[in-house]
N, C-alpha and C positions, 0 to 999 in steps of 0.2 A: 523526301518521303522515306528512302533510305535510311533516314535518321531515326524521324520519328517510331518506325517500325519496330527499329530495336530499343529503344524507350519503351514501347507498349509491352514488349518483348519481356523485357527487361522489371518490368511493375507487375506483369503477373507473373512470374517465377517468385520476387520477391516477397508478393501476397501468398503465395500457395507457400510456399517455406513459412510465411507466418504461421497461415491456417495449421501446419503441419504440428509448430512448435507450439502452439495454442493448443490442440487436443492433445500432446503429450502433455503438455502443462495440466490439464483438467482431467486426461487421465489420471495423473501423480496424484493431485487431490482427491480422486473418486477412492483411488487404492488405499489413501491415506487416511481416509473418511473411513472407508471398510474397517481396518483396522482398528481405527478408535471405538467400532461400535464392538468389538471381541474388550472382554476384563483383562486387565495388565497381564502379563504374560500367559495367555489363553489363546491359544491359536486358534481360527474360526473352521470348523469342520468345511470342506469340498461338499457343497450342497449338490454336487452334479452325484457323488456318492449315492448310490439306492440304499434305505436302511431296507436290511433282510425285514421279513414279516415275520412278527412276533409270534416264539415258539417257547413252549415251554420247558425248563431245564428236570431233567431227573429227581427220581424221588423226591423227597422230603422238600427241598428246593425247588420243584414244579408244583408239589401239592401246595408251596405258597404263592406261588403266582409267577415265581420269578424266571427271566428270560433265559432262555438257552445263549441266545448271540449275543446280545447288551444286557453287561451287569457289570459289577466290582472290576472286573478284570481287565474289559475292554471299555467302559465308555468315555475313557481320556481320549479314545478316536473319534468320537461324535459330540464330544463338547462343543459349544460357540457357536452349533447353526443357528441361521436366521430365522430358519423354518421349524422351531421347537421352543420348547418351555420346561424348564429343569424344576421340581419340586421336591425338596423333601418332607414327608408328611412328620418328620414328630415335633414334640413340647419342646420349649428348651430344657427344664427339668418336669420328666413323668413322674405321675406318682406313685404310675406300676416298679415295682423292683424289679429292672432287666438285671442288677448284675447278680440275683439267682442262679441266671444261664447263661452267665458269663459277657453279660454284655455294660452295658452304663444308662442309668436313668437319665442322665446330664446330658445336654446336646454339647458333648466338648469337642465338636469340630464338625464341617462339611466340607463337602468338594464343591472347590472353586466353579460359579456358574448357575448354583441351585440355590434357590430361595426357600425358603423353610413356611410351611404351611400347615400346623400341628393337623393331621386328621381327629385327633379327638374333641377338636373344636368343632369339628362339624359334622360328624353322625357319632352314638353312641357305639361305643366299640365293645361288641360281642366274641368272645374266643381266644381269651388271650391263656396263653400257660399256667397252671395252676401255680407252677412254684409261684410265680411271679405278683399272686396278690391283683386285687383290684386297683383300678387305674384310674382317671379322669371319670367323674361322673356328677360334672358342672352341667350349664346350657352347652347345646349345640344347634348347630341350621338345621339339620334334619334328625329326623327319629327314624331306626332302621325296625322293621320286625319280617320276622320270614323272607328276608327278601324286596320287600317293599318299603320306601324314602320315602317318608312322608316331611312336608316342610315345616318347621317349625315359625317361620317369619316370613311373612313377605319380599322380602329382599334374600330371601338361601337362597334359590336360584340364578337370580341375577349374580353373586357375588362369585359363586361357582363356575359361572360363565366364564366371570373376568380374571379368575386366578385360573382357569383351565380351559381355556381358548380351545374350540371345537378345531379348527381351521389349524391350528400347528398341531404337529406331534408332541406330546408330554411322556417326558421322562419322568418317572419317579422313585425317588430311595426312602427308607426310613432308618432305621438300625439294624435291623438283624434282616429286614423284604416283608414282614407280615402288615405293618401301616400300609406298607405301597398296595401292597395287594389287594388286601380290603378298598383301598382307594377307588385302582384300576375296578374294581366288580360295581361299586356305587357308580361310578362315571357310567362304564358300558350300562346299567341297572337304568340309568335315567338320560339314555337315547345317544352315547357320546361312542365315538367308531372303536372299537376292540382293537383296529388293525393299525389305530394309530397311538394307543397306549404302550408304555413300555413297564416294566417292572423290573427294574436294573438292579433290584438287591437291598445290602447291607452296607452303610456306612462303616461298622464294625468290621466289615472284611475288607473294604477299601487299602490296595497300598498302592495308590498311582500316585502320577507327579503332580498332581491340584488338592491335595489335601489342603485345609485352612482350620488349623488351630486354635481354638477360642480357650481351651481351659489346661491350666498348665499348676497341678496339687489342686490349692484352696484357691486359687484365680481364677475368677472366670470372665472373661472381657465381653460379656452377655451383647453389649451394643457394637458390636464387634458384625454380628449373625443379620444376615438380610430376612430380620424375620417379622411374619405377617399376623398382628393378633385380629380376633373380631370382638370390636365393645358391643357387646348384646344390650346395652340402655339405651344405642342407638338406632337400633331396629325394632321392628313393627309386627306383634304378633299376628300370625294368619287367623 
């Protein structure tokens, strides 16, 4: 009996040491899974982190929308959450002249993370710089006037959903913060939470460590850009 006992003894310490090395093991997977879901060298933000509530930055820079706490400067610390969606609103090449005021009509680059989502695809864009000339003025999903989205197609809605998820927080840049902004005001305009929109700015002021290069002179690696068109032949006028 003596025997047996430490046998029994002996088969569960051995199974509990399994158990033990089995959930490190599946831990190592789970962390290793996480990781793959962050872009090659992108570290996945601490979602335990609270993002501050969006606040607006001084002058000129507030009059466009853009954040006081996440912009240009800081949002390499909130990159890779799980719990967000990175947009930047322009064309690859606009037709408006940015570089007037010193900026570039060419999308020659984004931060690592952000999917590119021209906004003049999808409302008419009212108020842009004089220097800068007229802009995109193709189809879009919606028509703005005064204030009020009206849809253009059956499907604007829906698609605005799926590129700009109510349920995560959305970042957004353009070039200089005026596309984002205009963005953030249509989103909040057609029932989407203020407190979880962000306005992070200018690409053009951008110098963190996730820039991504696409145009380098007369090159420009256009298929390069995570970018989203809408073919209007395949939607349905309302």
């Amino acid at each position: 009996m003596k025997k047996r006992g430490i046998i029994i003894t002996s088969a569960v310490l051995v199974l509990g040491m399994a158990g033990i090395i089995t959930c490190g093991v599946v831990g190592m997977v789970e962390d290793a899974q996480k990781r793959a879901t962050c872009d090659e060298g992108l570290q996945c933000s601490d979602l335990r982190v609270e993002l501050p509530k969006p606040e607006l930055a001084g002058g000129l820079r507030g009059e466009m929308g853009i954040d006081k706490n996440i912009n240009e400067n800081t949002i390499d610390q909130y990159l890779g959450r799980e719990d967000a969606v990175y947009r930047d609103m322009r064309m690859l090449v606009d037709a408006a002249n940015y570089e007037a005021i010193g900026g570039d009509s060419y999308l020659s680059g984004y931060v690592q993370g952000f999917e590119v989502i021209p906004y003049p695809l999808l409302v008419n864009v009212e108020g842009l710089p004089e220097a800068v000339g007229e802009g995109y003025v193709g189809q879009t999903l919606f028509t703005q006037n005064n204030g009020v989205y009206t849809a253009n197609y059956k499907e604007s809605m829906e698609i605005l959903e799926y590129y700009f998820p109510k349920d995560k927080t959305i970042f957004l840049m353009c070039g200089g913060g005026g596309y984002a902004g205009m963005m953030k005001q249509m989103l909040v305009a057609l029932g989407w939470d203020a407190d979880k929109i962000y306005n992070v700015g200018g690409y053009w002021y951008y110098d963190g460590a996730h820039n991504v290069k696409v145009k380098d002179g007369e090159e420009f690696r256009y298929w390069e850009v995570p970018y989203h068109d809408i073919n209007f032949a395949l939607l349905h006028r309302s």
